[in-house]
Each structure stands twice: as C-alpha cells, then as structure tokens.
N, C-alpha and C positions, 0 to 999 in steps of 0.2 A: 345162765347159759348152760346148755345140755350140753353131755359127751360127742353127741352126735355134730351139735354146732363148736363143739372145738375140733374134730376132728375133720370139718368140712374149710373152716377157718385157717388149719394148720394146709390144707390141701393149697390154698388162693395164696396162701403167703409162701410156698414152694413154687408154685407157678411165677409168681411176682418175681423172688431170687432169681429164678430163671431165666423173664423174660431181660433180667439187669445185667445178668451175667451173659447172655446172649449180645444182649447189644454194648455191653463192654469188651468183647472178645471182636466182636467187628471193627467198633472205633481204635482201639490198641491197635491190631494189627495194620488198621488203612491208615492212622497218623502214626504212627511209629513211636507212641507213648512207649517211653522206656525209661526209667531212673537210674539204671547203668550205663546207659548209651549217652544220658544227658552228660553224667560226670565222663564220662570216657570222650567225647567231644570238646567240654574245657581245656582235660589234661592233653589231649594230642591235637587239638584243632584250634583251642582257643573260641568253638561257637558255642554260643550262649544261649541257642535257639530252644532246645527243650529241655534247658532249664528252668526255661521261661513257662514254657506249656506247664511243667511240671508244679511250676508258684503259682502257674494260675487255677493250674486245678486245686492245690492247698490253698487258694485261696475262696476257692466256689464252695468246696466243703467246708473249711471252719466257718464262713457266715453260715451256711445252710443247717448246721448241727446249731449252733449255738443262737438260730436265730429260733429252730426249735424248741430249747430250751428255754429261750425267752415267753415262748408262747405256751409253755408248761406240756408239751406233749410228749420228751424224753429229759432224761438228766445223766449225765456223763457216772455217773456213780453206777449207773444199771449195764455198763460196757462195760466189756471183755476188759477193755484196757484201763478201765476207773477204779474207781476205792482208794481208800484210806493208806495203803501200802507201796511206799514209792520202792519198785525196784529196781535201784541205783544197779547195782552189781550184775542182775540178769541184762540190764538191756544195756549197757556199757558191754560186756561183752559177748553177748548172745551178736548184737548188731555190730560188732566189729566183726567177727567171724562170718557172718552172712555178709556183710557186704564183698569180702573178700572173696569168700565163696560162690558168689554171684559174680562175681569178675572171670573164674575161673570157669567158672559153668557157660557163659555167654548169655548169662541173662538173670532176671532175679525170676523169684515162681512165676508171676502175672504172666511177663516173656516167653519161660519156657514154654505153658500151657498153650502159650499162640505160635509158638513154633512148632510144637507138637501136633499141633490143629493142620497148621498148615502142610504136614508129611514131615517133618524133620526129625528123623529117629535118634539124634544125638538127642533132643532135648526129650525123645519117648525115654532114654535111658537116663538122664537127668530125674526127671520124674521120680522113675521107680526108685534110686537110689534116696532121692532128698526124702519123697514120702516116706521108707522104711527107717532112715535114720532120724527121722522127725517122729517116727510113730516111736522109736527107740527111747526118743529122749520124751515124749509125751508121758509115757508107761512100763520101759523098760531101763535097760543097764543105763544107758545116758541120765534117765532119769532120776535113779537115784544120785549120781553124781551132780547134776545141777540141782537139785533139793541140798544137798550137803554143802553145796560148797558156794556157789554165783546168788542161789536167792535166798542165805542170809545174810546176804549184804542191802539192806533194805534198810528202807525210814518209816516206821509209825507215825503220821499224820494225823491231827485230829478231824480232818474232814478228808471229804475226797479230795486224791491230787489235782483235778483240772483248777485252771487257773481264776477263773470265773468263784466258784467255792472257794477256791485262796482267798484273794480280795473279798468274800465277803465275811471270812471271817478277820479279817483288817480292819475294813470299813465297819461292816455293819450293813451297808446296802444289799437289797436283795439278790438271790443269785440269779434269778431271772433277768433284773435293769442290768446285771454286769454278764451277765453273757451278751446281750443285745453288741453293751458297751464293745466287747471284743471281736463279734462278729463285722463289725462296723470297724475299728483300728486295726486290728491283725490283717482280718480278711481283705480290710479295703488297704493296707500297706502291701502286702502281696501281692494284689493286682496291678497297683501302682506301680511295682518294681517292673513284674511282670511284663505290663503293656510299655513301659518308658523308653524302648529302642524297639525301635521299625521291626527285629526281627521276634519281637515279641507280638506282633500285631499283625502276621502273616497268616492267613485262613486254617492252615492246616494247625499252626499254635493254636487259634485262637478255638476250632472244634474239638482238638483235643484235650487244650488244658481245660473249657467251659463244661463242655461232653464228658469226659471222666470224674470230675467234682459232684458235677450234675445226681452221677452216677450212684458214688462213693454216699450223697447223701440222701440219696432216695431209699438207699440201698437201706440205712438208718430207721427211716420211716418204715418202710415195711418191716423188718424184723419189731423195731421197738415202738411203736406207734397202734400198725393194722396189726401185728403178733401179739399185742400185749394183752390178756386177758386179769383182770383183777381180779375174780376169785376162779381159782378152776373148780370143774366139780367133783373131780379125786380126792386134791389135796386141799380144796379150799385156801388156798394160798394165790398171791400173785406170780405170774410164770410170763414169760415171755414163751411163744410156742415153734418148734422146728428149729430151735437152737441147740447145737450140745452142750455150750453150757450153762443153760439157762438162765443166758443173760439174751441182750441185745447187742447183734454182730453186726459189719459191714464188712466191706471185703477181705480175705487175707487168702495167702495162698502157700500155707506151709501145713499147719495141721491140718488145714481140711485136708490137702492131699495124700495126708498119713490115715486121717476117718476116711474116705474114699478107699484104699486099700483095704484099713479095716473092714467096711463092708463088703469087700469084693471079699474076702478070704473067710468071712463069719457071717457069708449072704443068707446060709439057713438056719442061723444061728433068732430065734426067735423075738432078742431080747435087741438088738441091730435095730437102730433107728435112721430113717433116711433126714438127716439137715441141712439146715440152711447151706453150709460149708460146702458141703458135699454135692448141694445142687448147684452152687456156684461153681465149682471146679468142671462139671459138665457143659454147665453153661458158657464158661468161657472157651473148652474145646468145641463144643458146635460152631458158636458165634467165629472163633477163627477159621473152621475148615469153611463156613460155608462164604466168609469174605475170599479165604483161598481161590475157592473152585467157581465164584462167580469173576473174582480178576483173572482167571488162567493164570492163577501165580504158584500154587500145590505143585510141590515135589518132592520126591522123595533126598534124600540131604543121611548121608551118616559119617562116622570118623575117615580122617584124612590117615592115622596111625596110630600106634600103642601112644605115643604121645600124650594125642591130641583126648584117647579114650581115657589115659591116666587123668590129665586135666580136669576133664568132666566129671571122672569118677569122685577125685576130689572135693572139685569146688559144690557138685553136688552133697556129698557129707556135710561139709560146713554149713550149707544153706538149709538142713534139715536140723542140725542138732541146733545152731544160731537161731532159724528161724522160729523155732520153738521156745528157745531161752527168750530170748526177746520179747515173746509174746505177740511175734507178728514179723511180716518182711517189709517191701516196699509200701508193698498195699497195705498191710494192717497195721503195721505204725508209722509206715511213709505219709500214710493222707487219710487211713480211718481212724489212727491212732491220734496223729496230730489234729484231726479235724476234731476233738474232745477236750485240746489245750492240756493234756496231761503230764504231768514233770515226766512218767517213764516214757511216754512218746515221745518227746522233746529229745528225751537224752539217748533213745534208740536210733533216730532220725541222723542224730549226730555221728554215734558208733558205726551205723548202715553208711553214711557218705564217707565217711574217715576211715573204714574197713576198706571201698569199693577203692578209693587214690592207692592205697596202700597195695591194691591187688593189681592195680594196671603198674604203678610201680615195678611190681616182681616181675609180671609178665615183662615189662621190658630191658630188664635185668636177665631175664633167659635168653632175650633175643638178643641182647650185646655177649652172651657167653657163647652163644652158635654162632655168630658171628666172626 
C-alpha cells in the first residue's frame, strides 16, 4: 500500500465516522436516548422504559463486537479500552464523578452535543468547560494528579482484560469460540431483559436501543476493520488510521471534545491531525441541529440564574476531569466500552450509574433545603 492509498483510506474512514455520527446525532435526539435520563426516570418515576432502550442497545453491540471477533476481524486488545492493565482506581472514580457530573450538567457528553445542536447555549457552555477540563486532565495539571494518584491503582493481567481472553486463558478454548460464546449469553441476556415488559418493546425503545448499538458497532468496524492497515509505508508497522490513539475507537464523547478544542486553538499548528474523535463530535452536532430544524423543535434555551449557571459550571468539570479518568463516558464505557467485555468497562459502567443516583440524590437534597 502507497502513502497516497493511505491517505485516500484515512479520507473514507473520516467520511464513514461521519456519516455514523451524523445519523447517531439524529436518532439521540428524535428517541431521546439518554443514560442520565433513564437512571433519573427510575429514581423519580419508577419508568424503566429507556432503561430498557439502553440494554438493548448494550445489547446490539456486545454481539456485534464480539461476534467480530469471532470472525477474527478485530480483538478487544487493539481498543482504547483493552490490554492487559485493569484500571480499577481510574474508572471506579473517574466514573463516579462523571456520573454525578452529568446529573449536574443535564446530560452526559452524547446529550450535551445534542442539546447544543439543537440551540441550547447551556449545553454550548457545558461543552466548553467539560472539553477544557478534560483537555486539563488529558495533558495538563489534572493530568498529572490522575497519573499519580487513581491510575496506580491498577491490576497487571496476563492477557487482555475482556472477558472472552479471560476464559480463554481458564479454559484453553479459543478466544474466537468464546467471544461468539458471549455475544450469544450476554448480548442475548440483555435483550431478553430488555424486550421482557411491553415497555421494552415500544417502537421508539425498540429504534433506539437496536439504531444506537447498531451504531456503536459499525462505528468499530470502520475505525478497526476498513482503518486497519497491516504494514504502513512510514513505519512499516501495523496502525489503525485517523485514530489519536492509534488504536481502534468507537464512540466517546469527553476527550474527543477536549482534541476538538485542541484543534480549534492549534488549527495552524502543522503537526494537528483531524480524528476520528473529532469527526464524531461534529458529526453528532450536525445530525442534532439538522433533526432540530427539520421537527421545528431549535431554540435557543440558556440559564434560568447564577444558580442554575453554577450547576453546570460544576457538573461540567466533573464530566471533563471523570470523563477522562475513566477512559470514556456513557458512550465510550457505557456501550463502546462494555461492548469489548472489559473488567475497566464493567467497573466504570458501574461507578457512571452509581455516581449519576448519587447526583439526583443531591439535586434533591437542594430542593428540600429551598424548600
């Protein structure tokens, strides 16, 4: 492969990003896929409804990922979220603090970018703040304090963390038969849960939770699939292409929105590469303004008071420095993380819903003090 065919290769797998985060940014915003909204429904309504969307979409992607890896076309060790290194510490508390964070803010990243889309200038200020204190903790001062302190608290594994690689170094069976095995148990136990009350089986669950998975695992294939090149002709090495970090990515929506700034601020800066990330974060603001402006639903939306702008100011910081520690937010260890069976996704997943109770919690501890 020529330079010229990598760099025509890396142009179609940007497009692709695109056209995924395009039409993820429309389906969000017209089903009301939200992962704060589902747990915030339990706590104050008792409805289980996109709960439900939400296991089904974890449930479209873990088959989808892991039926790929049955088929030997990706392996969870080549993600963001894979290898050998389980971090307990970061994503126990990167994902409690984001969750709570995202309680405070009114949404977690995916949300914000589609409220943002849609005119909502709280969430254009949400934005700015999570992306700068996520590029903070990517690069700077935060940075080195979650190096020193949350990720070494970690586990040295002899193989990668997903669970498929676990069992096979147990067993002995191939990691190929036991991914199959778990895209088939896990994925079909999700669904099962999933569809098993009527309000799991209502059109708009059922396009969002199928449609977002859908998504989340295509999104896979293009980066680590069509982007994978086996030898480049620079480095002669294997490279996945249009990734920053030269792995294979699927959705997330915290650092990319801190590489997005990046590029915006070091746009003439030569050495500035446009990614996958970063085309998804575009992708998703088109895809919402232009579901906006084809429902007549776009308006403009900003703070009610110093309040309500503290609030955000807030739960936007947590969701930047969390989201990064974690290695991902709803999206990137909610359903691209967990879609890889990975113990740190597992146990972010966890910290993310257990952070966001604890944040409606407060919220309603304020309102019995104003009260």
């Amino acid at each position: 492969m020529t330079l010229a065919d990598v760099q025509q290769l890396t142009t179609q797998v940007l497009w692709g990003v695109f056209a995924l985060a395009f039409a993820l940014g429309l389906l969000v915003r017209q089903t009301h896929f939200c992962t704060m909204g589902a747990v915030a429904d339990i706590v104050h309504l008792g409805d289980w409804s996109r709960m439900r969307m939400w296991a089904l979409a974890a449930a479209v992607a873990v088959a989808g990922f892991n039926t790929m890896v049955a088929l030997g076309w990706v392996q969870a060790s080549d993600t963001v979220q894979g290898g050998p290194r389980w971090l307990v510490g970061s994503a126990l508390a990167g994902g409690l603090l984001f969750g709570f964070g995202m309680v405070l803010a009114s949404g977690c990243g995916s949300k914000t970018l589609v409220r943002a889309g849609g005119g909502n200038l709280k969430s254009l200020v949400v934005l700015l703040v999570m992306g700068l204190t996520g590029w903070m903790t990517l690069r700077g001062v935060t940075a080195v304090v979650r190096v020193q302190t949350v990720d070494r608290l970690a586990v040295e594994l002899p193989v990668s963390q997903d669970l498929p690689s676990l069992l096979a170094l147990v067993t002995g069976l191939p990691v190929g038969t036991l991914a199959a095995v778990c895209a088939l148990v896990v994925g079909g136990g999700l669904a099962v849960w999933a569809l098993a009350r009527p309000e799991g089986r209502h059109p708009q669950v059922l396009i969002g939770g199928i449609g977002t998975g859908l998504l989340v695992a295509a999104m896979w294939w293009v980066t680590g699939r069509l982007g994978f090149v086996a030898e480049h002709p620079l480095t002669l090495e294997p490279t996945f292409l249009a990734t920053s970090s030269r792995r294979m990515e699927s959705f997330s929506f915290v650092a990319p929105v801190a590489q997005t700034l990046e590029w915006l601020v070091f746009y003439s800066d030569s050495s500035q590469r446009v990614g996958a990330g970063l085309v998804a974060v575009l992708g998703m603001l088109a895809g919402s303004a232009t579901a906006a402006v084809l429902t007549r639903s776009f308006r403009w939306e900003g703070f009610h008071d110093v309040a309500d702008l503290a609030r955000h100011l807030g739960g936007a910081a947590c969701m930047g420095v969390g989201g990064v520690g974690a290695l991902g937010c709803t999206f990137g260890q909610g359903l691209s993380g967990l879609s890889t069976l990975g113990l740190t996704s597992l146990v972010a997943v966890a910290a993310i819903l257990g952070g966001a109770v604890l944040g409606l919690r407060f919220l309603g501890w304020q309102l019995e003090r104003q009260a």
